[in-house]
LOVO-186400 format. One record per atom (N, C-alpha, C, O): atom name; x, z, y. Coordinates in steps of 0.2 Angstrom, whole numbers, plus 5000, padded with zeros to 4 digits. Example, Ala and Ser with C-alpha at 12.3 -4.5 7.8 and 13.67 -1.06 7.14 Angstrom:
residues 2
+------+------+------+-------+
| site | east |   up | north |
+------+------+------+-------+
|    N | 5066 | 5039 |  4972 |
|   CA | 5062 | 5039 |  4978 |
|    C | 5066 | 5039 |  4984 |
|    O | 5071 | 5042 |  4983 |
|    N | 5064 | 5035 |  4989 |
|   CA | 5068 | 5036 |  4995 |
|    C | 5064 | 5039 |  5000 |
|    O | 5067 | 5040 |  5006 |
+------+------+------+-------+
***
This chain:
residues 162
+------+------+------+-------+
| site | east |   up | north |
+------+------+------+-------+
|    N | 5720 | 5303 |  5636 |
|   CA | 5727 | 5304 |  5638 |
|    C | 5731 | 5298 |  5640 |
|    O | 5730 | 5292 |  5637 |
|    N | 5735 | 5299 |  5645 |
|   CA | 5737 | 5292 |  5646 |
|    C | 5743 | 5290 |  5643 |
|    O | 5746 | 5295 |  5642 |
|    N | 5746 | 5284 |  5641 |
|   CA | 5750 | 5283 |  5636 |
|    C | 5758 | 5282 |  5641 |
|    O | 5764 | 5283 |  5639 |
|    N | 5755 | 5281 |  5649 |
|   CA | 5763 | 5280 |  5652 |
|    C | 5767 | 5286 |  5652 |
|    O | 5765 | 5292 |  5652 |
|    N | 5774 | 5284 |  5651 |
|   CA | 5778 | 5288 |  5651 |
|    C | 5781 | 5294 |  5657 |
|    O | 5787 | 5293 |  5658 |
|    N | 5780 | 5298 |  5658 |
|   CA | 5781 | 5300 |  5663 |
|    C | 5790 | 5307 |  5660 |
|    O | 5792 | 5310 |  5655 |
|    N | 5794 | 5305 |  5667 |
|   CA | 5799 | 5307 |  5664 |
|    C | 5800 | 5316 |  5669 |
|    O | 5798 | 5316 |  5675 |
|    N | 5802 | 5319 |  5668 |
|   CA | 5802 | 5324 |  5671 |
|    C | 5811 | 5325 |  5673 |
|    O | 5815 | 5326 |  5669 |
|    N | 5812 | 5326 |  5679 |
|   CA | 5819 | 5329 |  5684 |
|    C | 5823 | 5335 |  5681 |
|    O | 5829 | 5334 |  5681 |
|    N | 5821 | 5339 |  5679 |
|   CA | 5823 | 5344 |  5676 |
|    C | 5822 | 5346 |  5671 |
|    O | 5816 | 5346 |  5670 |
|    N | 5825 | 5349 |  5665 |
|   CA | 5825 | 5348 |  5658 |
|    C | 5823 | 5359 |  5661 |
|    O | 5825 | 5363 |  5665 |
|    N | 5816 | 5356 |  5653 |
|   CA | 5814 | 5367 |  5656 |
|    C | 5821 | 5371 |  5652 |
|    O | 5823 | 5370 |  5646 |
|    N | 5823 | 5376 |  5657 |
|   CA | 5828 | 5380 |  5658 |
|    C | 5832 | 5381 |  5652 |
|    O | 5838 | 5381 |  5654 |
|    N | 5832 | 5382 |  5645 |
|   CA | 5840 | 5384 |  5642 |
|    C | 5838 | 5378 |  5637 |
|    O | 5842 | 5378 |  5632 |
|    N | 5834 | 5374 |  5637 |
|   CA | 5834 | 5369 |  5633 |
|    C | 5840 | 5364 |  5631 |
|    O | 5842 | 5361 |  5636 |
|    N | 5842 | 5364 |  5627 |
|   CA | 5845 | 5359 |  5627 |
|    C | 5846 | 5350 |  5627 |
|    O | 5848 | 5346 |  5623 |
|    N | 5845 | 5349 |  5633 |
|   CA | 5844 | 5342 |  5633 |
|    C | 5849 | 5337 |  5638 |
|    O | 5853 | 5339 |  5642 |
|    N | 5848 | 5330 |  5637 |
|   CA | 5854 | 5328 |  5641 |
|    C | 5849 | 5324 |  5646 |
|    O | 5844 | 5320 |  5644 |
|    N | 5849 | 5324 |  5654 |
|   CA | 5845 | 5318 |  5657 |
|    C | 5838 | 5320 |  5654 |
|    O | 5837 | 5322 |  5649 |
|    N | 5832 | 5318 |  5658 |
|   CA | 5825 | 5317 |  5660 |
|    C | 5822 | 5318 |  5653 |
|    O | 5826 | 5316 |  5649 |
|    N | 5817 | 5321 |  5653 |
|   CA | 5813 | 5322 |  5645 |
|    C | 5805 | 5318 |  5650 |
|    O | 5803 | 5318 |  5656 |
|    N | 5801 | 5317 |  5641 |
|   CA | 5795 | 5314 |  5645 |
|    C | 5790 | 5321 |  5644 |
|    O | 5791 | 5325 |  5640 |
|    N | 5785 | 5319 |  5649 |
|   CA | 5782 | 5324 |  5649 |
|    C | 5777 | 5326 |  5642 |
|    O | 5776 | 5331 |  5640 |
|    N | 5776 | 5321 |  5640 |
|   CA | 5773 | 5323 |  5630 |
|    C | 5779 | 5325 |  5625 |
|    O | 5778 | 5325 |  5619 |
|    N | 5784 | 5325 |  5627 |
|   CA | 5790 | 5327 |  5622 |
|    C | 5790 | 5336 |  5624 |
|    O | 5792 | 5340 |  5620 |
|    N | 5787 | 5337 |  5631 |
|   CA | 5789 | 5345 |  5634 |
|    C | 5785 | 5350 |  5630 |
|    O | 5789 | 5355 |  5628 |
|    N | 5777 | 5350 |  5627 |
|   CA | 5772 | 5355 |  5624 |
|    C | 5778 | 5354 |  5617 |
|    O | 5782 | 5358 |  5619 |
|    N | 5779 | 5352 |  5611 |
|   CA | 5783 | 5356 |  5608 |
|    C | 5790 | 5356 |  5607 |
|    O | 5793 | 5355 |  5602 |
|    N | 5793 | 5356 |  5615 |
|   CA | 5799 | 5359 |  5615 |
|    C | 5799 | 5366 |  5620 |
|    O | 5802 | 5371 |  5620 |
|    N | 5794 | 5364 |  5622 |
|   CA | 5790 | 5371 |  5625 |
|    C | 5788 | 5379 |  5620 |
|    O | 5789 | 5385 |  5621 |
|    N | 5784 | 5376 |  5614 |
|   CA | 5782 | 5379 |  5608 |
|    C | 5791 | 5382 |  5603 |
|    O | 5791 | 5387 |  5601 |
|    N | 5795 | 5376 |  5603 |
|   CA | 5803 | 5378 |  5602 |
|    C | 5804 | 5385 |  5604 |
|    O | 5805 | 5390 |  5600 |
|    N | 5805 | 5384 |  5611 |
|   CA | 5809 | 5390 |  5617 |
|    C | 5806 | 5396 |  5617 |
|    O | 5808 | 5401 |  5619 |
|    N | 5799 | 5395 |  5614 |
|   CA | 5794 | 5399 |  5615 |
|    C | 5794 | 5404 |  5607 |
|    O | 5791 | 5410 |  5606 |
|    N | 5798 | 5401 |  5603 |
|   CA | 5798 | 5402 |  5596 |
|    C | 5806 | 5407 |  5595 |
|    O | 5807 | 5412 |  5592 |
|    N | 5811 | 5404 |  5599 |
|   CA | 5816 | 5407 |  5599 |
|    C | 5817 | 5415 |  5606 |
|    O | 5821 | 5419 |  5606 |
|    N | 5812 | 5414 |  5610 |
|   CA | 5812 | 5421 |  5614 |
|    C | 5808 | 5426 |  5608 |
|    O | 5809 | 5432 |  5607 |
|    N | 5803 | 5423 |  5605 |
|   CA | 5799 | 5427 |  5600 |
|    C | 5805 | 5431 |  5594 |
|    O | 5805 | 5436 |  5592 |
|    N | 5809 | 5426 |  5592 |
|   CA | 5814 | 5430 |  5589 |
|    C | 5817 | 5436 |  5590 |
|    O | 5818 | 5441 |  5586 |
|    N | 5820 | 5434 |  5598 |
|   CA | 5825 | 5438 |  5601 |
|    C | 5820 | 5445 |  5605 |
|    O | 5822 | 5450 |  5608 |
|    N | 5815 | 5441 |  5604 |
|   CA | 5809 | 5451 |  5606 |
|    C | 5806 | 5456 |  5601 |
|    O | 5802 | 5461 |  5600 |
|    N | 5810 | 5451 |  5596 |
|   CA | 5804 | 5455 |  5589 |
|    C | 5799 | 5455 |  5589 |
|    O | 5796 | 5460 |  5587 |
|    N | 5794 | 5446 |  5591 |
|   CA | 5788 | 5445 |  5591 |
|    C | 5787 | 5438 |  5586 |
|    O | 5783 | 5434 |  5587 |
|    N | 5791 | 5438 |  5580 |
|   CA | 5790 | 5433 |  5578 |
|    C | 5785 | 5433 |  5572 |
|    O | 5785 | 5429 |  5567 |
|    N | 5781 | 5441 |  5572 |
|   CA | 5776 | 5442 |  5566 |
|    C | 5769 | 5439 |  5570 |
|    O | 5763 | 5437 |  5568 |
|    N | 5771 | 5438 |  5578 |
|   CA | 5765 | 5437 |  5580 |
|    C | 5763 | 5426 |  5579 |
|    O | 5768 | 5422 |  5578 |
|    N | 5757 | 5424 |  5580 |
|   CA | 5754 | 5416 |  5580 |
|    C | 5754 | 5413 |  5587 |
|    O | 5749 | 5412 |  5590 |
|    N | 5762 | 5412 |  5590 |
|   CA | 5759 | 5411 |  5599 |
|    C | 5758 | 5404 |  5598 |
|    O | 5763 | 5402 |  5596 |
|    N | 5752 | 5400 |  5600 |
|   CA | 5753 | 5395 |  5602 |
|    C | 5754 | 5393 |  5609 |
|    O | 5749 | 5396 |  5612 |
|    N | 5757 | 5391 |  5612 |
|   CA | 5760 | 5387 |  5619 |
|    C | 5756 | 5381 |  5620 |
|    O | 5756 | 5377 |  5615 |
|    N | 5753 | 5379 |  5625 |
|   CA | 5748 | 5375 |  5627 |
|    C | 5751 | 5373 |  5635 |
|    O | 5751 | 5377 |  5639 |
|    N | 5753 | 5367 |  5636 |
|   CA | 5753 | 5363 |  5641 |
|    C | 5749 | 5362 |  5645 |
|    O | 5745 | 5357 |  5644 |
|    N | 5747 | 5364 |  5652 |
|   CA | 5741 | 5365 |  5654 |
|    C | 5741 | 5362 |  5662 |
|    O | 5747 | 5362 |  5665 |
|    N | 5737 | 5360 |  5665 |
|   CA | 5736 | 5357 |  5671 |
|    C | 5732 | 5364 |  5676 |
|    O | 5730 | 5369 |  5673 |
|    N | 5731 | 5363 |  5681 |
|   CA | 5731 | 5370 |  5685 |
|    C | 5725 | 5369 |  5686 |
|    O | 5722 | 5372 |  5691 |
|    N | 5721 | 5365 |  5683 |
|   CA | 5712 | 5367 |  5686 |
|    C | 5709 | 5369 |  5679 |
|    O | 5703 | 5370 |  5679 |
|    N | 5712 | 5370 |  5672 |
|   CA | 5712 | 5372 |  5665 |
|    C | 5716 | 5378 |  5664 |
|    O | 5715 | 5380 |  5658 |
|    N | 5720 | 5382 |  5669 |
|   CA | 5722 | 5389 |  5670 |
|    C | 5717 | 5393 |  5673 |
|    O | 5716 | 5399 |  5671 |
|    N | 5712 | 5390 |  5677 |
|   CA | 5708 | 5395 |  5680 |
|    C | 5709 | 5399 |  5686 |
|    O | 5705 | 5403 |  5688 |
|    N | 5716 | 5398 |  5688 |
|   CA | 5718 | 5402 |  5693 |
|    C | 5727 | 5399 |  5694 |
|    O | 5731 | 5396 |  5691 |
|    N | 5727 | 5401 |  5701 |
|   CA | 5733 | 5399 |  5705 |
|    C | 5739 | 5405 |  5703 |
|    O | 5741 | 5409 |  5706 |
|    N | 5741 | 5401 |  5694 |
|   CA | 5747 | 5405 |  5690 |
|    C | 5752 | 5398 |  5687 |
|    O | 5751 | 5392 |  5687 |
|    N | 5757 | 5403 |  5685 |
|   CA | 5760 | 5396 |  5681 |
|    C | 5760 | 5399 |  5674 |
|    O | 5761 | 5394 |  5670 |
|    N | 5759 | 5405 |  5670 |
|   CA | 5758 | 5404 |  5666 |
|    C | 5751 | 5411 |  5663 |
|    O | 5749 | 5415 |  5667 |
|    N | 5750 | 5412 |  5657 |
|   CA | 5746 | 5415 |  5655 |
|    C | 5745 | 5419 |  5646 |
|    O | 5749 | 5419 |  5642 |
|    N | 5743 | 5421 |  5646 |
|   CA | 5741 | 5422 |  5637 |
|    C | 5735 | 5426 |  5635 |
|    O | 5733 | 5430 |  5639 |
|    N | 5733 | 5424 |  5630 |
|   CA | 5726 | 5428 |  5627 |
|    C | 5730 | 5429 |  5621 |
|    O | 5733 | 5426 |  5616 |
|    N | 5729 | 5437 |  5622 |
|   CA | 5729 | 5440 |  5617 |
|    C | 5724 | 5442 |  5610 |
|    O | 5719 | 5444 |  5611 |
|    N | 5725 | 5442 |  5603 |
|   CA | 5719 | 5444 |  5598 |
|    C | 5726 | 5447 |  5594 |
|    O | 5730 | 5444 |  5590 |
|    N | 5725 | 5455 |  5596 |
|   CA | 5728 | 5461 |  5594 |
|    C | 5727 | 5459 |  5587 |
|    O | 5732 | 5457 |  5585 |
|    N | 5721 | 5460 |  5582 |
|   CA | 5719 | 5464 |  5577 |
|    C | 5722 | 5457 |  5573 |
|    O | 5723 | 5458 |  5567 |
|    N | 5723 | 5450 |  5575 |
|   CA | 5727 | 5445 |  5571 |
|    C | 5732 | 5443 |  5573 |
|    O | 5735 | 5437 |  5572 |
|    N | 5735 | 5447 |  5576 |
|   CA | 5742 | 5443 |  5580 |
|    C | 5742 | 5438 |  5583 |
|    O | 5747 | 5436 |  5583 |
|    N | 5737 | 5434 |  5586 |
|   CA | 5738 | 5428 |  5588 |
|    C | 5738 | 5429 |  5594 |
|    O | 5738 | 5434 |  5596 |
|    N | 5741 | 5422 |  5597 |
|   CA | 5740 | 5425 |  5604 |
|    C | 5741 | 5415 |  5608 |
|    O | 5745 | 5412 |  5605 |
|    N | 5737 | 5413 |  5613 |
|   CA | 5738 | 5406 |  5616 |
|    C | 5741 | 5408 |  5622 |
|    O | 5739 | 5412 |  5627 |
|    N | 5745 | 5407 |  5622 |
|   CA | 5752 | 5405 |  5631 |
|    C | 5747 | 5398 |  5634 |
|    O | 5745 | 5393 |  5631 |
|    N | 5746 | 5398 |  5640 |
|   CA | 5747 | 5393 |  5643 |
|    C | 5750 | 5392 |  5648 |
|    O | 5748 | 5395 |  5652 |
|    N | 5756 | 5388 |  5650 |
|   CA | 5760 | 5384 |  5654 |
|    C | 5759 | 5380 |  5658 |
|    O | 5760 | 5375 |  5656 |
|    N | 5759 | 5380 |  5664 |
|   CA | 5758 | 5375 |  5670 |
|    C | 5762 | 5369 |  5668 |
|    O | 5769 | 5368 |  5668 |
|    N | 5759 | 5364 |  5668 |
|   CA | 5763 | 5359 |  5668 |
|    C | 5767 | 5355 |  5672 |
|    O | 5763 | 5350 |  5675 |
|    N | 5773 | 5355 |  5674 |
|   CA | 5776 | 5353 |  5680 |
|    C | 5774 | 5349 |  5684 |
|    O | 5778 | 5348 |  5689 |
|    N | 5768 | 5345 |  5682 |
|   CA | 5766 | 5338 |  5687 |
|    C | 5760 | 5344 |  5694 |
|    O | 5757 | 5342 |  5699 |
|    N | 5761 | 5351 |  5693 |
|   CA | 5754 | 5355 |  5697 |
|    C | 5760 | 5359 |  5700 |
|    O | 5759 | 5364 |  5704 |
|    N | 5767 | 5358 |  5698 |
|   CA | 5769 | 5366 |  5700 |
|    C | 5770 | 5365 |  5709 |
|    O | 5770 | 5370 |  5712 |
|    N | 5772 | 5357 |  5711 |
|   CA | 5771 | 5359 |  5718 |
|    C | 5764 | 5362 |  5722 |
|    O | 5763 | 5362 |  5728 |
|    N | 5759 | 5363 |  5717 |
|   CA | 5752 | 5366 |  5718 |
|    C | 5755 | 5372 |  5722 |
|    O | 5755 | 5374 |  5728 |
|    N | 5758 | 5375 |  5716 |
|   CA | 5757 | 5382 |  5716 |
|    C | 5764 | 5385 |  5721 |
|    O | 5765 | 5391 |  5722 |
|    N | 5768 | 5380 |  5722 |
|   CA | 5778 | 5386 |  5723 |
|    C | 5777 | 5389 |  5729 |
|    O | 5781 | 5393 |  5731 |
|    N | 5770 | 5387 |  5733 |
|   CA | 5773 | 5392 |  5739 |
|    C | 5771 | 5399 |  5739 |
|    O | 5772 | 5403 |  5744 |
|    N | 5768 | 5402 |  5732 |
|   CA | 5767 | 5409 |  5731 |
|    C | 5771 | 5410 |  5727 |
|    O | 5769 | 5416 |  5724 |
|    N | 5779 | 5407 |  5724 |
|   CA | 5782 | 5410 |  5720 |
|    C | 5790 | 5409 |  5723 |
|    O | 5791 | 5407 |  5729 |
|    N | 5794 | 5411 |  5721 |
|   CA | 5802 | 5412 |  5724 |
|    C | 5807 | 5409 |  5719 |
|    O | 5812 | 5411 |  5717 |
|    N | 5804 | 5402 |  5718 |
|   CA | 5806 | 5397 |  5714 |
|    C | 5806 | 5397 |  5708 |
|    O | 5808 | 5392 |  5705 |
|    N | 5806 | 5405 |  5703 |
|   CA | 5804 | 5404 |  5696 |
|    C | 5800 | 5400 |  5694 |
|    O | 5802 | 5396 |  5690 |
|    N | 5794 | 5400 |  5697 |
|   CA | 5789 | 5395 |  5694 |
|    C | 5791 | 5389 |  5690 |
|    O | 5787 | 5388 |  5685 |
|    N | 5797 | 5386 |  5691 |
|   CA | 5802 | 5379 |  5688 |
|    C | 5805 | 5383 |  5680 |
|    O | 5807 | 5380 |  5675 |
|    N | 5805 | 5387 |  5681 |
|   CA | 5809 | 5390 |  5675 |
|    C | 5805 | 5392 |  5669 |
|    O | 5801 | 5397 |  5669 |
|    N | 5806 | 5388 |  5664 |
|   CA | 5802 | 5389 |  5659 |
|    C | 5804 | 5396 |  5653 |
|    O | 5801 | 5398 |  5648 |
|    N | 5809 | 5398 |  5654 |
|   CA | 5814 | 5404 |  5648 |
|    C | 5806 | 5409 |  5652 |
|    O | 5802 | 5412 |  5649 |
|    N | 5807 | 5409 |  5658 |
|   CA | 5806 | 5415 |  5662 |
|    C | 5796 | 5417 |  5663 |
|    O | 5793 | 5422 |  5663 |
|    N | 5794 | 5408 |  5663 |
|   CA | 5789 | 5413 |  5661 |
|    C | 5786 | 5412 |  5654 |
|    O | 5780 | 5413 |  5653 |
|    N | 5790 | 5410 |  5650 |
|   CA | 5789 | 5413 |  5642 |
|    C | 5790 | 5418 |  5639 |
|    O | 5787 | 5420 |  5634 |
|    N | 5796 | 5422 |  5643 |
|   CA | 5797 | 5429 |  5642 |
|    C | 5792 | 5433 |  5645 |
|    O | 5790 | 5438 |  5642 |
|    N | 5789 | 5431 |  5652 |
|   CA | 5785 | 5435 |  5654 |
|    C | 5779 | 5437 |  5649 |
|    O | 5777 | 5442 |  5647 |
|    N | 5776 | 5431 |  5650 |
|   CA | 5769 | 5432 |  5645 |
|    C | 5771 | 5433 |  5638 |
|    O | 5767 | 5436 |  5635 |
|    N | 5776 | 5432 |  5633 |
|   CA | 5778 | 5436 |  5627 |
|    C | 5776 | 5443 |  5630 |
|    O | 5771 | 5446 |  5628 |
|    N | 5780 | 5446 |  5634 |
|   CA | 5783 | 5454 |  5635 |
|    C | 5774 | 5457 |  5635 |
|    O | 5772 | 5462 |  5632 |
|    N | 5770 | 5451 |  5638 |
|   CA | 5763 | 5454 |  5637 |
|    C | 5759 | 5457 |  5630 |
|    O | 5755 | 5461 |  5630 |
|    N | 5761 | 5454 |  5625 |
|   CA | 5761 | 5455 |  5619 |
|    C | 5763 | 5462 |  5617 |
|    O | 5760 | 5464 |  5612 |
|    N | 5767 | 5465 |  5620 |
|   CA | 5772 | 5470 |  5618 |
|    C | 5768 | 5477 |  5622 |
|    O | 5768 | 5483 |  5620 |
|    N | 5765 | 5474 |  5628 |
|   CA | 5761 | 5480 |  5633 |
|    C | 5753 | 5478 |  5631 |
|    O | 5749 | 5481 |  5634 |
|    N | 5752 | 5474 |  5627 |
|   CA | 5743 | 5473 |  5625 |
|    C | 5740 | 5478 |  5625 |
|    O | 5736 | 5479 |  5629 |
|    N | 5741 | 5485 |  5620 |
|   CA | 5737 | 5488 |  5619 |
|    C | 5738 | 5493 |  5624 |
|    O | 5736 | 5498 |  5622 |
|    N | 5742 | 5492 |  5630 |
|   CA | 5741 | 5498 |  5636 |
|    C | 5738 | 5493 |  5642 |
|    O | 5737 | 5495 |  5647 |
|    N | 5735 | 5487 |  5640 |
|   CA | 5733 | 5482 |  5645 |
|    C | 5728 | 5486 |  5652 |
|    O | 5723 | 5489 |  5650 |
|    N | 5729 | 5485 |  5656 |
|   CA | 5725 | 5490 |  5663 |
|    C | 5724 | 5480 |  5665 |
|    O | 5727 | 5475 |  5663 |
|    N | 5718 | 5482 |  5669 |
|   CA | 5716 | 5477 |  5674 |
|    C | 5719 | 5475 |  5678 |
|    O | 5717 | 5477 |  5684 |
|    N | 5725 | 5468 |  5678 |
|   CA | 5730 | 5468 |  5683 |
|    C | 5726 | 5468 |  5691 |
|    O | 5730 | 5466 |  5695 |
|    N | 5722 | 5469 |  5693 |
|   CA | 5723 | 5471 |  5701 |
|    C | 5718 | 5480 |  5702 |
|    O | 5713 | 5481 |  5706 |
|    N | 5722 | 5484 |  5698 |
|   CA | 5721 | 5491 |  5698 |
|    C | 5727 | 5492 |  5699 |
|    O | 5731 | 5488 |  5698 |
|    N | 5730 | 5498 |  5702 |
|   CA | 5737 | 5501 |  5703 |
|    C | 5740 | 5499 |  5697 |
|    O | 5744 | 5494 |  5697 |
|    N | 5738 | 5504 |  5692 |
|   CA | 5741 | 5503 |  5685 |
|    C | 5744 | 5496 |  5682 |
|    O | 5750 | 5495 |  5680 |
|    N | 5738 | 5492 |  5682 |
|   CA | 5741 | 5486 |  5681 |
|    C | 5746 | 5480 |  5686 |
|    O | 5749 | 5475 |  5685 |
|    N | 5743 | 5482 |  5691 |
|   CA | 5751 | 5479 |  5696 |
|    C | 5757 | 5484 |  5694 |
|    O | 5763 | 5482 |  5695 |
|    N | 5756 | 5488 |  5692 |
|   CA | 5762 | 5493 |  5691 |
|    C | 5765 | 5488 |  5684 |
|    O | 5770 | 5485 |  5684 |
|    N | 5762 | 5488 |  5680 |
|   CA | 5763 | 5483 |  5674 |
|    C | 5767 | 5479 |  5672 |
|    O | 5770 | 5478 |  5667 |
|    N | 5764 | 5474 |  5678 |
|   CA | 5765 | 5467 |  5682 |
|    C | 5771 | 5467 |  5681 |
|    O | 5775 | 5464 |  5678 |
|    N | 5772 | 5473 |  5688 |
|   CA | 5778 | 5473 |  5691 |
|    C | 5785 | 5475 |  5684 |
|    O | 5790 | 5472 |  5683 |
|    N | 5782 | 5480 |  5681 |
|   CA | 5786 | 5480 |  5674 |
|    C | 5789 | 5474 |  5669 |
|    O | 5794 | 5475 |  5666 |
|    N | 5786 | 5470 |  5668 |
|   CA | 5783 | 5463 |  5665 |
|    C | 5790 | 5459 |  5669 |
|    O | 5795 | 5457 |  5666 |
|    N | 5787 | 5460 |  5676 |
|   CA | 5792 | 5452 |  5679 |
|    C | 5798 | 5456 |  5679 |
|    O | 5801 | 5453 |  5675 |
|    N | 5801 | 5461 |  5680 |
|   CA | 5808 | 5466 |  5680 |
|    C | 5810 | 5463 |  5674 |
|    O | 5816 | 5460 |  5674 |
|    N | 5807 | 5464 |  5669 |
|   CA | 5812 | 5464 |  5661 |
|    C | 5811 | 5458 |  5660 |
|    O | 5816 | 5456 |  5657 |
|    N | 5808 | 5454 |  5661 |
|   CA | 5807 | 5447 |  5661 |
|    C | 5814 | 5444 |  5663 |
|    O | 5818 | 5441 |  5660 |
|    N | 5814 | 5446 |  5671 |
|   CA | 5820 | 5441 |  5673 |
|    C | 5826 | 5446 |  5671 |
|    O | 5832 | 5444 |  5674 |
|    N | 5827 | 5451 |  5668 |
|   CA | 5832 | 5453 |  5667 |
|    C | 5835 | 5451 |  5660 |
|    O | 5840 | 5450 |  5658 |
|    N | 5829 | 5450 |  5656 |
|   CA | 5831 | 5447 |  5649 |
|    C | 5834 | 5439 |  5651 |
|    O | 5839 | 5437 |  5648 |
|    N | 5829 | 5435 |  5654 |
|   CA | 5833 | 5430 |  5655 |
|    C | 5839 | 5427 |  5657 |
|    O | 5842 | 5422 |  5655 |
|    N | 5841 | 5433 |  5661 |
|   CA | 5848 | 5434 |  5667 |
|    C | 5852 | 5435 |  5659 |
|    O | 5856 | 5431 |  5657 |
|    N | 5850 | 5439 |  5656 |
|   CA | 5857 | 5442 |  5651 |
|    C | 5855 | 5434 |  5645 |
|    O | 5860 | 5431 |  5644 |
|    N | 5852 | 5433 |  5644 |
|   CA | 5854 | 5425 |  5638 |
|    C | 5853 | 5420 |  5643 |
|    O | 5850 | 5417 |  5638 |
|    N | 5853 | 5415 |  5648 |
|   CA | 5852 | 5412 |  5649 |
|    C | 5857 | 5409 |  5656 |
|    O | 5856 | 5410 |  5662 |
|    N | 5861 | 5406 |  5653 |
|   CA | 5867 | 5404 |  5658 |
|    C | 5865 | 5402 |  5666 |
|    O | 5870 | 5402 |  5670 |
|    N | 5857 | 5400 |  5668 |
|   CA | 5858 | 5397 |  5674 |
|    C | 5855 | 5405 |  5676 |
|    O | 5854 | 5410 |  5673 |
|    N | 5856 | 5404 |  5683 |
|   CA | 5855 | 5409 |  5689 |
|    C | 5846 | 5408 |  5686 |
|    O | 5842 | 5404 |  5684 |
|    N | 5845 | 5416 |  5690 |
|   CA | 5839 | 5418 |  5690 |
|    C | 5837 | 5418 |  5696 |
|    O | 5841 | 5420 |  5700 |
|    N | 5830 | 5416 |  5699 |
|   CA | 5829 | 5418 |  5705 |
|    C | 5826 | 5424 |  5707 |
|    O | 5823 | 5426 |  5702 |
|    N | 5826 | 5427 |  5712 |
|   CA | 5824 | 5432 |  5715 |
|    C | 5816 | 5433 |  5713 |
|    O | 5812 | 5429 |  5714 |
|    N | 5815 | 5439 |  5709 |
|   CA | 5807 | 5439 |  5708 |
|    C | 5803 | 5438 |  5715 |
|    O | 5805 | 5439 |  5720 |
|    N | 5795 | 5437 |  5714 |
|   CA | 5791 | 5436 |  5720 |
|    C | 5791 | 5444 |  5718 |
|    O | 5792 | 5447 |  5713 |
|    N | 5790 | 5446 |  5724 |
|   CA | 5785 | 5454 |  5729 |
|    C | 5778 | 5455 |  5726 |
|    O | 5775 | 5450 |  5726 |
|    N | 5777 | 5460 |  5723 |
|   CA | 5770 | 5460 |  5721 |
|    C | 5767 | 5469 |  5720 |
|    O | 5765 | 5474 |  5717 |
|    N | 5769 | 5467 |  5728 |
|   CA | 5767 | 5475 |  5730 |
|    C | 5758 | 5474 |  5730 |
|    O | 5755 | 5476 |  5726 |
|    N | 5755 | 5472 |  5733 |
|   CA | 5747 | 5470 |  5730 |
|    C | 5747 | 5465 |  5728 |
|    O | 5752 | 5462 |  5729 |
|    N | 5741 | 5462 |  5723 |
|   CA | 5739 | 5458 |  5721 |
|    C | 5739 | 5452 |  5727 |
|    O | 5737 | 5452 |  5733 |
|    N | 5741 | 5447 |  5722 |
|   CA | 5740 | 5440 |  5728 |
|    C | 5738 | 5434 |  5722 |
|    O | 5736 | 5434 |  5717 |
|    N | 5739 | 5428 |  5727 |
|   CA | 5738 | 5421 |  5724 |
|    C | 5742 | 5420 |  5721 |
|    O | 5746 | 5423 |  5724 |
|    N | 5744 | 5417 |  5714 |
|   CA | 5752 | 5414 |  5712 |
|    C | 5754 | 5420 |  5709 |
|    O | 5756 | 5425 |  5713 |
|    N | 5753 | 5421 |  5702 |
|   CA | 5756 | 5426 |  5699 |
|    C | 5756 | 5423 |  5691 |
|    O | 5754 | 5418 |  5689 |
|    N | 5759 | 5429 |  5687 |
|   CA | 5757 | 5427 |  5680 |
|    C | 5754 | 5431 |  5679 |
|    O | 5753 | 5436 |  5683 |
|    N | 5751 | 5430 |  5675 |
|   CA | 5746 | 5435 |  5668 |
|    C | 5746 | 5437 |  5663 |
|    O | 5742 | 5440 |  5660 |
+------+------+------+-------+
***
């Protein structure tokens, strides 16, 4: 791990901070935000860990993700780390920068687990689609800055959550 500091332009979405955070301060202030959406969804009986992740250790061209383990509540989020997100923004509609938004989203997956369909089946792009809707609408209602327009995800494409 490299010890230089690197300072990040944008402080992630409803955090409270003043000016540039470094990037090893973000994984648990990340774990925070991720702590207090769990309250406010009524998942805070579940274990999420939040993992700060680079885009060749997601596996795929997303910003974020979760593994579910139903039967202990546990569950690991992974999070694009914002040094990959100009990887990924030209398959998103600028949420990708917003950290409320895809921690709501993959929490919300928590909540639809046991109805979980193969996201590139009908059912599960139907899902998907359910997923990002309540996602950004829960964010729009707590979360003072503007929300962007969701991506389209009438078929399966590159640049999605999971």
């Amino acid at each position: 791990m490299s010890t230089e500091r690197k300072d990040l332009k944008h402080p992630p979405s409803s955090l409270d901070m003043n000016g540039p955070i470094a990037l090893d301060d973000l994984g648990p202030l990340l774990q925070q935000l991720c702590e207090r959406w769990q309250k406010r969804l009524r998942l805070s009986d579940w274990n999420v860990i939040v993992k700060l992740c680079r885009l060749k250790e997601m596996g795929r061209d997303c910003v974020g993700c979760i593994f579910v383990y139903n039967e202990s509540k546990d569950a690991v989020m992974m999070v694009l780390s914002p040094i990959d997100l100009p990887l990924v923004s030209e398959h998103f509609s600028q949420e990708e920068s917003n950290y409320d938004l895809t921690i709501v989203h993959e929490l919300l997956h928590l909540h639809f687990a046991p109805f979980q369909e193969d996201d590139t089946a009908p059912r599960g792009v139907a899902q998907e689609q359910a997923i990002n809707c309540l996602s950004q609408a829960l964010v729009s209602a707590f979360v003072k800055k503007p929300v962007p327009p969701p991506t389209p995800m009438g078929v399966p494409q590159t640049g999605y959550y999971l």
